[in-house]
N, CA, C and O atoms as CSV, one atom per row, in Angstrom:
chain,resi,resn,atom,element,x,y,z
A,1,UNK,N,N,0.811,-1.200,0.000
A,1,UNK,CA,C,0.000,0.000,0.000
A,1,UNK,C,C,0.852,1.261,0.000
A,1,UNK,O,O,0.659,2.169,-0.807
A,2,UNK,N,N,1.498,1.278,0.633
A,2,UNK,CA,C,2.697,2.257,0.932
A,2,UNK,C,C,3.353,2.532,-0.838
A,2,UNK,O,O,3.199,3.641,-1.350
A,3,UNK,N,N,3.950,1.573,-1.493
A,3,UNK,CA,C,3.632,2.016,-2.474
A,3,UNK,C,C,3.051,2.931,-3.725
A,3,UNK,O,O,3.532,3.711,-4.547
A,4,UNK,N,N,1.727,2.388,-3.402
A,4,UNK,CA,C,0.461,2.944,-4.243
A,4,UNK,C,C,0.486,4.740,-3.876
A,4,UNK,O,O,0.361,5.705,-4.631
A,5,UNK,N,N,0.704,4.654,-2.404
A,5,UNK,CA,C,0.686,6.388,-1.472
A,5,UNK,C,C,2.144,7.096,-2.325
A,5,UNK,O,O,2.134,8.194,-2.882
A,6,UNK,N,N,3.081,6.360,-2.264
A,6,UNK,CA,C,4.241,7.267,-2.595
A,6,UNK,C,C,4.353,7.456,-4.298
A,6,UNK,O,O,5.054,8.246,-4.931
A,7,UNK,N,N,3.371,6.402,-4.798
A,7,UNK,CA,C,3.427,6.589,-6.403
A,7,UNK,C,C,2.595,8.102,-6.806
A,7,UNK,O,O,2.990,8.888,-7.668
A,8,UNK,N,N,1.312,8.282,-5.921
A,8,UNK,CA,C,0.195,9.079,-6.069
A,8,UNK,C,C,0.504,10.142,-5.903
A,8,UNK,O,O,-0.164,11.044,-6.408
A,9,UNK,N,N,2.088,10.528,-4.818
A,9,UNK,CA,C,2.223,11.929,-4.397
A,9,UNK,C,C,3.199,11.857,-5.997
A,9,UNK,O,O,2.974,12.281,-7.131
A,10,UNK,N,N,4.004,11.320,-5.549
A,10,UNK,CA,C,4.827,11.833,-7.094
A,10,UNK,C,C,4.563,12.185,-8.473
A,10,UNK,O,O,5.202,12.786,-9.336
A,11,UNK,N,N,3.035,11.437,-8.403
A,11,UNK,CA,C,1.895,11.974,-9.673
A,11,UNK,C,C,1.576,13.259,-9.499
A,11,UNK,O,O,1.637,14.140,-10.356
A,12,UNK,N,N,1.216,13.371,-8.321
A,12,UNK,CA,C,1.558,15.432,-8.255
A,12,UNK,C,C,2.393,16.110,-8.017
A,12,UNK,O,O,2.000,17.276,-8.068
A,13,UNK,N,N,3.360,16.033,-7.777
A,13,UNK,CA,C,4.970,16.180,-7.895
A,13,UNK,C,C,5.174,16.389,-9.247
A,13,UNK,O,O,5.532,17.481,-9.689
A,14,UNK,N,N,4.993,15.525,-9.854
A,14,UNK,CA,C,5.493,15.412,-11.204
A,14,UNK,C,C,4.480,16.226,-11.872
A,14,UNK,O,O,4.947,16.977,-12.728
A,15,UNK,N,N,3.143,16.276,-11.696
A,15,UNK,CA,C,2.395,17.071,-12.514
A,15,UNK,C,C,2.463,18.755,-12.471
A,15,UNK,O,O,2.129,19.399,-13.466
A,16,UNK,N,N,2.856,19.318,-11.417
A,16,UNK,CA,C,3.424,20.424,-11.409
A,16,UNK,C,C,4.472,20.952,-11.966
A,16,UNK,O,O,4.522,21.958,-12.673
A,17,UNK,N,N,5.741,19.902,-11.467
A,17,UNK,CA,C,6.897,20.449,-13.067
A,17,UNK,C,C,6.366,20.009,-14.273
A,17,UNK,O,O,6.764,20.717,-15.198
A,18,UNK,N,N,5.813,19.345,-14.534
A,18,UNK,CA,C,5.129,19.198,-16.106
A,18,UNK,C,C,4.313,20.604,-16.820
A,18,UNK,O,O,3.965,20.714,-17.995
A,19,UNK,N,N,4.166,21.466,-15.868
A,19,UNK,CA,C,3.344,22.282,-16.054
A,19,UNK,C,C,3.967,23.357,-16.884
A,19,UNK,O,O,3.414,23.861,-17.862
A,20,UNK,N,N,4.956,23.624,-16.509
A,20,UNK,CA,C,6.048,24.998,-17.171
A,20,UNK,C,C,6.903,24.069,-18.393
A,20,UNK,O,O,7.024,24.424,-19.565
A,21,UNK,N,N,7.278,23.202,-17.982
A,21,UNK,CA,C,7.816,22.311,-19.006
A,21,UNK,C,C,6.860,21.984,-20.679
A,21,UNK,O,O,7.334,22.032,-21.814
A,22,UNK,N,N,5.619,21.707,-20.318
A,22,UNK,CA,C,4.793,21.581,-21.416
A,22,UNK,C,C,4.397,23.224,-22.016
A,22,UNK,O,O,4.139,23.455,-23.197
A,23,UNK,N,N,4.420,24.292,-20.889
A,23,UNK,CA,C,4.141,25.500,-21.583
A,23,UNK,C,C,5.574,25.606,-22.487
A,23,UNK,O,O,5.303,26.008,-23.619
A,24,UNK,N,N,6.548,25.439,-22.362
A,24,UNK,CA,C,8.088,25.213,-22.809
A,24,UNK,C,C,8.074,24.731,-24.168
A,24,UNK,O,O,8.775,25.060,-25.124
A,25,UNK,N,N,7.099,23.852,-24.067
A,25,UNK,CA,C,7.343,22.801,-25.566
A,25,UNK,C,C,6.249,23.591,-26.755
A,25,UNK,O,O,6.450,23.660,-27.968
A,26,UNK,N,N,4.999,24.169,-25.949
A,26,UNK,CA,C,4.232,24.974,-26.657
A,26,UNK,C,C,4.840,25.758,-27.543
A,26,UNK,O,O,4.778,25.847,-28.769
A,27,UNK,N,N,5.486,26.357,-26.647
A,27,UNK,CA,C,6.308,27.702,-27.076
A,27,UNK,C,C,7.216,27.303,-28.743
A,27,UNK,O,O,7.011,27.599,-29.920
A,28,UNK,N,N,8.369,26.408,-27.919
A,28,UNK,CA,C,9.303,25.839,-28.723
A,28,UNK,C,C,8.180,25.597,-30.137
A,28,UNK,O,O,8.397,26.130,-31.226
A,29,UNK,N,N,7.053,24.757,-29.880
A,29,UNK,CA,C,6.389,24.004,-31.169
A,29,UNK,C,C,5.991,25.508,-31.677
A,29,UNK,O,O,6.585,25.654,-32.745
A,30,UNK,N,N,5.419,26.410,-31.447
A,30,UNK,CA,C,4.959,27.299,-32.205
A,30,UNK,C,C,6.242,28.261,-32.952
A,30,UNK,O,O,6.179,28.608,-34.132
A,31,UNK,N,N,7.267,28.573,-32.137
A,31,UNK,CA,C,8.711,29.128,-32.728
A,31,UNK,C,C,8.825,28.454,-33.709
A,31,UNK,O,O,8.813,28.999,-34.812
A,32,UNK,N,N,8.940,27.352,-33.606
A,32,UNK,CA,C,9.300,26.891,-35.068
A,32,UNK,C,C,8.840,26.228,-36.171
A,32,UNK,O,O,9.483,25.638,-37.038
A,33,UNK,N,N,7.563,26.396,-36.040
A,33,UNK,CA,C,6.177,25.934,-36.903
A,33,UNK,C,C,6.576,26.676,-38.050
A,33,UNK,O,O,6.496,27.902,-37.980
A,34,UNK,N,N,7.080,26.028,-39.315
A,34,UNK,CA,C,7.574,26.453,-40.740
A,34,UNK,C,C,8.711,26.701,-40.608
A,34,UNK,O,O,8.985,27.289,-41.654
A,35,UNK,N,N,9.885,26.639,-39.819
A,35,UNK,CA,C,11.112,26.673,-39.677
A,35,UNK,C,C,12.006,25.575,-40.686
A,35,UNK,O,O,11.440,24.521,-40.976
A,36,UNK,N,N,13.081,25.770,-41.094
A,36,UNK,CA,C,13.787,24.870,-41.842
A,36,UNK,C,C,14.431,23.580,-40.653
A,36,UNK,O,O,14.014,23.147,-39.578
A,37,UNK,N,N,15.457,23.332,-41.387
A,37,UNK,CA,C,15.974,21.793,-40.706
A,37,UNK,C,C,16.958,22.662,-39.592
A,37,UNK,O,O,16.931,22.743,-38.364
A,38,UNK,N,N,17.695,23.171,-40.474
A,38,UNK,CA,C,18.605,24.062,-39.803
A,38,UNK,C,C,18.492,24.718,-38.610
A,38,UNK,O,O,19.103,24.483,-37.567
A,39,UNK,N,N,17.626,25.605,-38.844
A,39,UNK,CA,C,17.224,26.484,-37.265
A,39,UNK,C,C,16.511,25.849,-36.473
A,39,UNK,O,O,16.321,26.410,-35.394
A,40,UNK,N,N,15.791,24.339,-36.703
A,40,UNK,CA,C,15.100,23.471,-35.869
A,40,UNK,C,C,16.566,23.123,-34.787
A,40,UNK,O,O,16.565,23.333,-33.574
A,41,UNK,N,N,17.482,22.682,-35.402
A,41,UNK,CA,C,18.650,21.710,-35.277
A,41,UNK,C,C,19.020,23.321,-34.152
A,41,UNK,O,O,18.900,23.494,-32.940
A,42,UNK,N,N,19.417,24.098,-35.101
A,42,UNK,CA,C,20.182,24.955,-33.866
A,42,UNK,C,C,19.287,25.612,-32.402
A,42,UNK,O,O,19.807,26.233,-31.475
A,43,UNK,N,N,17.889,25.266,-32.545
A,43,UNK,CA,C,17.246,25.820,-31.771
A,43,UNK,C,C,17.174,24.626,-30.701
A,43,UNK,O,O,16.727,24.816,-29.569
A,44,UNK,N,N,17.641,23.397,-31.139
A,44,UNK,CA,C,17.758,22.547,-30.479
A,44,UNK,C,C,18.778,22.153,-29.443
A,44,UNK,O,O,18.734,21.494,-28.404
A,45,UNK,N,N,19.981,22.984,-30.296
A,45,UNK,CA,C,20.958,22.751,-29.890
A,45,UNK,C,C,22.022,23.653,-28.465
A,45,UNK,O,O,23.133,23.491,-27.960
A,46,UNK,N,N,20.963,24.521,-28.312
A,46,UNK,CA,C,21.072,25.407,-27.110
A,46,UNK,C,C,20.615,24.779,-25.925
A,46,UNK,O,O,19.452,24.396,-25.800
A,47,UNK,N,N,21.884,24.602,-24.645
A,47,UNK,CA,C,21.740,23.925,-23.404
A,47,UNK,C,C,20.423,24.107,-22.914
A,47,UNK,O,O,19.709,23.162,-22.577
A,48,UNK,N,N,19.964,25.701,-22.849
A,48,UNK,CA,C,18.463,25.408,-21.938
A,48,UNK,C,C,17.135,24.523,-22.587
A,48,UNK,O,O,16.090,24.100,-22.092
A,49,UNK,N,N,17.763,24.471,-24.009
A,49,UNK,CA,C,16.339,23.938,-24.551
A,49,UNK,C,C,16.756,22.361,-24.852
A,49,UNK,O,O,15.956,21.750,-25.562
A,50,UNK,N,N,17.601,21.837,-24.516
A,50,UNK,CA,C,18.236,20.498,-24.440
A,50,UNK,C,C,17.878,20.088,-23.227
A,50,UNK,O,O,17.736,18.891,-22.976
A,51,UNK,N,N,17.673,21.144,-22.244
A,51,UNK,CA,C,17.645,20.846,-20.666
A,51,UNK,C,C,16.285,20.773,-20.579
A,51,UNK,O,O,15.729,20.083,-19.725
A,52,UNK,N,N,15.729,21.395,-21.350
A,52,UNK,CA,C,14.478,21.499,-20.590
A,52,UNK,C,C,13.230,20.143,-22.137
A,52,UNK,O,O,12.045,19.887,-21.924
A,53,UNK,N,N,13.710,19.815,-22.926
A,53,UNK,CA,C,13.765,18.533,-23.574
A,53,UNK,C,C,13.838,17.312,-22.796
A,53,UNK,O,O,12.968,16.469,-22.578
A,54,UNK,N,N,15.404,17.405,-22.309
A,54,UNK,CA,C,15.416,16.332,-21.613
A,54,UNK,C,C,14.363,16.094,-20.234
A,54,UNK,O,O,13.773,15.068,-19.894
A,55,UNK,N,N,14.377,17.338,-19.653
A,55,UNK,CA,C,13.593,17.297,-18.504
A,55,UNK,C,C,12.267,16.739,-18.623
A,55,UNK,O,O,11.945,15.862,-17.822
A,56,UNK,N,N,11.128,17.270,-19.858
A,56,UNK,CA,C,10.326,17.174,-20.178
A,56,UNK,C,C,9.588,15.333,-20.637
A,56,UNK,O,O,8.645,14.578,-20.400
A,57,UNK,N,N,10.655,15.436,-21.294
A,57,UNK,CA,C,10.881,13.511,-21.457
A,57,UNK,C,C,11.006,12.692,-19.883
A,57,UNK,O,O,10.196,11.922,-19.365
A,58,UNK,N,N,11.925,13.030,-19.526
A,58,UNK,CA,C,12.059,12.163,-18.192
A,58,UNK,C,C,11.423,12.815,-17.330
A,58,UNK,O,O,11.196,11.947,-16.487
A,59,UNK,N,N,10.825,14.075,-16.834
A,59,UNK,CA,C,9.693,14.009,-15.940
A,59,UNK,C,C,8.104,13.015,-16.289
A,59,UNK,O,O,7.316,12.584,-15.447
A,60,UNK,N,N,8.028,12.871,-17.870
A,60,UNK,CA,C,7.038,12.510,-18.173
A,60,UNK,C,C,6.850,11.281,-18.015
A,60,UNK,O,O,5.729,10.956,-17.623
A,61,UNK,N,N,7.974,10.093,-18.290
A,61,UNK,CA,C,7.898,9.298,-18.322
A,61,UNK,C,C,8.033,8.579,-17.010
A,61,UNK,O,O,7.706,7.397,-16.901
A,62,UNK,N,N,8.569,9.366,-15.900
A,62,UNK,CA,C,8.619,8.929,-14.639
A,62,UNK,C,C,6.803,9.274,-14.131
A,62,UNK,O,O,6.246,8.672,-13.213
A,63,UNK,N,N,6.311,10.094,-14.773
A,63,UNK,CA,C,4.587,10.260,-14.553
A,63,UNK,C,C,4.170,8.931,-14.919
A,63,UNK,O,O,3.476,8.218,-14.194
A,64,UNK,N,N,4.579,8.629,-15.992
A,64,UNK,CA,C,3.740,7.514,-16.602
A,64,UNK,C,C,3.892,6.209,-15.813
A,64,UNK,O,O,3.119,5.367,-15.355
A,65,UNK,N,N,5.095,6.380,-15.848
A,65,UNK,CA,C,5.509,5.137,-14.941
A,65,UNK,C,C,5.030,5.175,-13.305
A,65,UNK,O,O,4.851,4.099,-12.734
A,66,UNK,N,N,4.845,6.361,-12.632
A,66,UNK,CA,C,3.905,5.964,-11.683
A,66,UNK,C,C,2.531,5.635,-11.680
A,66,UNK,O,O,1.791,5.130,-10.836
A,67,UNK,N,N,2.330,6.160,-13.156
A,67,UNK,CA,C,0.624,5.851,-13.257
A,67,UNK,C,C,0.334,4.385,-13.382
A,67,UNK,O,O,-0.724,3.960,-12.916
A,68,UNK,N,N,1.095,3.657,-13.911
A,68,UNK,CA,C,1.230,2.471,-14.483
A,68,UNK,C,C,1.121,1.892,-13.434
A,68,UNK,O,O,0.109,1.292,-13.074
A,69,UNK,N,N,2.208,2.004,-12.777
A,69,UNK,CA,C,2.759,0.996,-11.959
A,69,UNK,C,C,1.425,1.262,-10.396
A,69,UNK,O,O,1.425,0.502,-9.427
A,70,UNK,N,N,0.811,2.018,-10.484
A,70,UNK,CA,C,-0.192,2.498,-9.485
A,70,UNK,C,C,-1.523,1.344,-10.459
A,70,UNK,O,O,-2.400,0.734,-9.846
A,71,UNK,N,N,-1.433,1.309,-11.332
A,71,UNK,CA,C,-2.925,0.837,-11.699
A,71,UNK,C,C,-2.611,-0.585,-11.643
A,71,UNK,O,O,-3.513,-1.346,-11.295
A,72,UNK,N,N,-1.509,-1.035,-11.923
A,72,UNK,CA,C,-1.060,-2.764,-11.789
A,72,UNK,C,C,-0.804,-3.298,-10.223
A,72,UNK,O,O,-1.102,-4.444,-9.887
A,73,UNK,N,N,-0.185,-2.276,-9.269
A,73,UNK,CA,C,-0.773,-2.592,-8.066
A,73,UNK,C,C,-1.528,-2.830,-7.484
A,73,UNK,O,O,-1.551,-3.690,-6.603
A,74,UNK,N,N,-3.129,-1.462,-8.145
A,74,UNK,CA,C,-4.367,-1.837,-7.528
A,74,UNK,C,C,-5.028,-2.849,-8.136
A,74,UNK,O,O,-5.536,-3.639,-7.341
A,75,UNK,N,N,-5.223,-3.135,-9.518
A,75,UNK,CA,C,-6.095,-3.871,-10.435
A,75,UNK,C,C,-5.192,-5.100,-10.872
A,75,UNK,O,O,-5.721,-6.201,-10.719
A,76,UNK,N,N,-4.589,-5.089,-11.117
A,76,UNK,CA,C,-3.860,-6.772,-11.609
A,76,UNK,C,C,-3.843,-7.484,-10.254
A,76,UNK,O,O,-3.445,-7.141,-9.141
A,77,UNK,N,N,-4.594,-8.944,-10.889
A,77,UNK,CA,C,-4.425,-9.904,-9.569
A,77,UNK,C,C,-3.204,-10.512,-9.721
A,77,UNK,O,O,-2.491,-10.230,-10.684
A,78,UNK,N,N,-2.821,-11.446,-8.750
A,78,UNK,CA,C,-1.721,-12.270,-8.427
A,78,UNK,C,C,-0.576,-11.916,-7.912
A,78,UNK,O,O,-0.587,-10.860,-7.279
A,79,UNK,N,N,0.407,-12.483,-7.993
A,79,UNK,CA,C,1.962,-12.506,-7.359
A,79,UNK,C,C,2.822,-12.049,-8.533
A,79,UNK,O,O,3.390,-10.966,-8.672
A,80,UNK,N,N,2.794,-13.224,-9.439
A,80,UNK,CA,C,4.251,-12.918,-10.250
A,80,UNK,C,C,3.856,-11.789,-11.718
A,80,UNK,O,O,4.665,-10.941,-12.095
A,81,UNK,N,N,2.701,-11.968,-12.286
A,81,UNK,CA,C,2.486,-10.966,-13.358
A,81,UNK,C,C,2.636,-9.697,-13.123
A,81,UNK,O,O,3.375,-9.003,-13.822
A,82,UNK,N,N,1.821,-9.137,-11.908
A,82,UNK,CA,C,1.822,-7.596,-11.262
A,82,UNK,C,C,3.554,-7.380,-11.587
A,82,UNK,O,O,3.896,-6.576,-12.454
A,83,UNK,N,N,4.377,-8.019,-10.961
A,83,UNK,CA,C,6.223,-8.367,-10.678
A,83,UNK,C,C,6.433,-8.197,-11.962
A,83,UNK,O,O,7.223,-7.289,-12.218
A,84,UNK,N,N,5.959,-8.806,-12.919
A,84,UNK,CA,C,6.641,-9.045,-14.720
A,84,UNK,C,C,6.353,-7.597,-14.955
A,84,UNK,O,O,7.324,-6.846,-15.036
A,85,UNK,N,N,5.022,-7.053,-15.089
A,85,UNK,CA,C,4.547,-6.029,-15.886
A,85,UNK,C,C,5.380,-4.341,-14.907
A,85,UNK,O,O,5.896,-3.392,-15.498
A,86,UNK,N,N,5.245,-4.482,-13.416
A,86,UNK,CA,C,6.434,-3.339,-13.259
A,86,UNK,C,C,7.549,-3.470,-13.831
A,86,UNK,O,O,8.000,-2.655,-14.636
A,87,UNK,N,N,8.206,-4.699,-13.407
A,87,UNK,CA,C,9.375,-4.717,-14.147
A,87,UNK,C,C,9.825,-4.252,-15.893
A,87,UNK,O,O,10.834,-3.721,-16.357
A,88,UNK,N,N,8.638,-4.709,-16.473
A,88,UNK,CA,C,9.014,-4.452,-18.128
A,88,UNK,C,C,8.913,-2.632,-18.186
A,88,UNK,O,O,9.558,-1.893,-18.930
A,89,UNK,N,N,7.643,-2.148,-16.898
A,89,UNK,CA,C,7.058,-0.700,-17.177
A,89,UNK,C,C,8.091,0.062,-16.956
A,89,UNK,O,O,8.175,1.100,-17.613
A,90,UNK,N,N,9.440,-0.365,-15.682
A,90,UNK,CA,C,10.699,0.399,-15.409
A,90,UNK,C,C,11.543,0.373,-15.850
A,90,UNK,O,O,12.301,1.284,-15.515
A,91,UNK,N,N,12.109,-0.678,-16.953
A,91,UNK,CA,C,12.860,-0.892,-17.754
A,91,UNK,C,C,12.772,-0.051,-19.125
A,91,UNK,O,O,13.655,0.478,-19.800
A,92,UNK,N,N,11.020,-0.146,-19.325
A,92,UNK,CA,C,10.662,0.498,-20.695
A,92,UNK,C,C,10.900,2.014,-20.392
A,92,UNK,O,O,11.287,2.725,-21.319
A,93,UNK,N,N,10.729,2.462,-19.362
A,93,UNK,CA,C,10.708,3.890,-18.842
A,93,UNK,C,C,12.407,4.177,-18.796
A,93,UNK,O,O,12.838,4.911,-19.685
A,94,UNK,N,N,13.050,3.816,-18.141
A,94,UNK,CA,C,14.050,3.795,-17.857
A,94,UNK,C,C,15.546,4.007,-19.210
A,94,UNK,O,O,16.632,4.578,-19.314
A,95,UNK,N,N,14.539,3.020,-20.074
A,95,UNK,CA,C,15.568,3.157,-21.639
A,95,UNK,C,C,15.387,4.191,-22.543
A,95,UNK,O,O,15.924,4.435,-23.624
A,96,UNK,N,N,14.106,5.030,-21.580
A,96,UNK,CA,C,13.477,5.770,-22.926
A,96,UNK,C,C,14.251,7.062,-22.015
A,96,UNK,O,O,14.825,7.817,-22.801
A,97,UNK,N,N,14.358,7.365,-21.001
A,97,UNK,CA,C,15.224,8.310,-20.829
A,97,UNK,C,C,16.883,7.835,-21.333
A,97,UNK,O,O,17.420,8.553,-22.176
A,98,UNK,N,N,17.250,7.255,-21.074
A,98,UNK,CA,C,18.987,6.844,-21.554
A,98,UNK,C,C,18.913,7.009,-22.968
A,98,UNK,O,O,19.949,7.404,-23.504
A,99,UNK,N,N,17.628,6.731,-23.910
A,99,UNK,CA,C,17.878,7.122,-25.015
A,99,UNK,C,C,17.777,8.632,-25.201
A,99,UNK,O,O,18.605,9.201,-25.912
A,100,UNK,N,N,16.688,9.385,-24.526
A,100,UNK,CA,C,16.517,10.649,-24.240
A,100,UNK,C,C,18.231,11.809,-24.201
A,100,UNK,O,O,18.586,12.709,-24.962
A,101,UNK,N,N,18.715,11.377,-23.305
A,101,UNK,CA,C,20.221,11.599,-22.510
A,101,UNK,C,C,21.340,11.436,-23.760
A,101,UNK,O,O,22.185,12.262,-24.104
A,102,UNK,N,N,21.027,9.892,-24.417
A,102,UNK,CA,C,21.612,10.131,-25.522
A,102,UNK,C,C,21.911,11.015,-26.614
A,102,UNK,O,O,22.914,11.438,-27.190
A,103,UNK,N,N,20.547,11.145,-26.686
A,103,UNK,CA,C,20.211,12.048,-28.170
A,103,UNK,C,C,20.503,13.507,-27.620
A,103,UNK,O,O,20.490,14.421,-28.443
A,104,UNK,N,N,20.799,13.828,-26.118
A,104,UNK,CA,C,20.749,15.032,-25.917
A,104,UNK,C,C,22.632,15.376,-25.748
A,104,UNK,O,O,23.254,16.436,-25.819
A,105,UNK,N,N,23.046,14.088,-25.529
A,105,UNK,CA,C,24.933,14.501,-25.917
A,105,UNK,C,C,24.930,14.364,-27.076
A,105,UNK,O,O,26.065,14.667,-27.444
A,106,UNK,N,N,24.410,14.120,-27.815
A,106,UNK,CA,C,24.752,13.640,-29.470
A,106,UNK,C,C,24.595,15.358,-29.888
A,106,UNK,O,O,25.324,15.904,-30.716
A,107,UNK,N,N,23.446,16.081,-29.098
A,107,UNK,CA,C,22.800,17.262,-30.104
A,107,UNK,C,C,23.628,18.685,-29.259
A,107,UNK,O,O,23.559,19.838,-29.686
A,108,UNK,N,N,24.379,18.273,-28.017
A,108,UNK,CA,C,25.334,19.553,-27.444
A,108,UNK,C,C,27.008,18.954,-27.950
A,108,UNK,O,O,27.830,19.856,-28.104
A,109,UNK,N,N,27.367,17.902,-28.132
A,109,UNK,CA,C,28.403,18.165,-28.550
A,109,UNK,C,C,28.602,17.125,-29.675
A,109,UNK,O,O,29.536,16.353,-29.458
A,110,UNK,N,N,27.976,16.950,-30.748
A,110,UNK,CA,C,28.099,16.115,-32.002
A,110,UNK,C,C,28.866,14.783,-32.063
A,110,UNK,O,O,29.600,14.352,-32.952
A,111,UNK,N,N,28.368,14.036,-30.435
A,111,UNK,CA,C,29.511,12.832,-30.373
A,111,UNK,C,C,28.022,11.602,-31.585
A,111,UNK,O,O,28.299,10.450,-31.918
């Protein structure tokens, strides 16, 4: 149960920085609505908007992943499936930021 309590606060935790972060991406999406490749790439390529990319990704997906992992606690029966399906939900979460992180050294210093 304890669980389920600490997943629920972090769902609002997390939904509050999501808040400036998604006004962030608004922004970004409308700046460059008809923009070329180029100024996409360099508008990309500035630390705060890499930072706040990355942030946006991995705050989100740590949302999701408490949502998840909150609904397979309460509603999935049994022992070992509930066990399989967090496990695949933190792993899946987990790679999608490292790929996130990736793509965000690849786009500040062209490794």
């Amino acid at each position: 149960m304890s669980g389920t309590i600490d997943h629920w606060w972090m769902q609002r935790v997390t939904s509050l920085v999501l808040i400036p972060l998604s006004l962030w991406f608004l922004w970004a999406g409308a700046s460059l609505a008809g923009a070329d490749h180029a100024t996409a790439l360099a508008f990309m390529q500035h630390p705060v908007n890499v930072l706040a990319a990355v942030l946006l990704t991995a705050t989100g997906l740590y949302h999701a992943q408490a949502g998840i992992l909150t609904i397979v606690e309460d509603y999935v029966p049994g022992n070992a499936f509930p066990k399989f399906l967090m496990l695949i939900t933190r792993l899946g979460c987990g790679l999608g930021v490292l790929a996130v992180l990736g793509l965000a050294v690849k786009l500040l210093f062209g490794a």
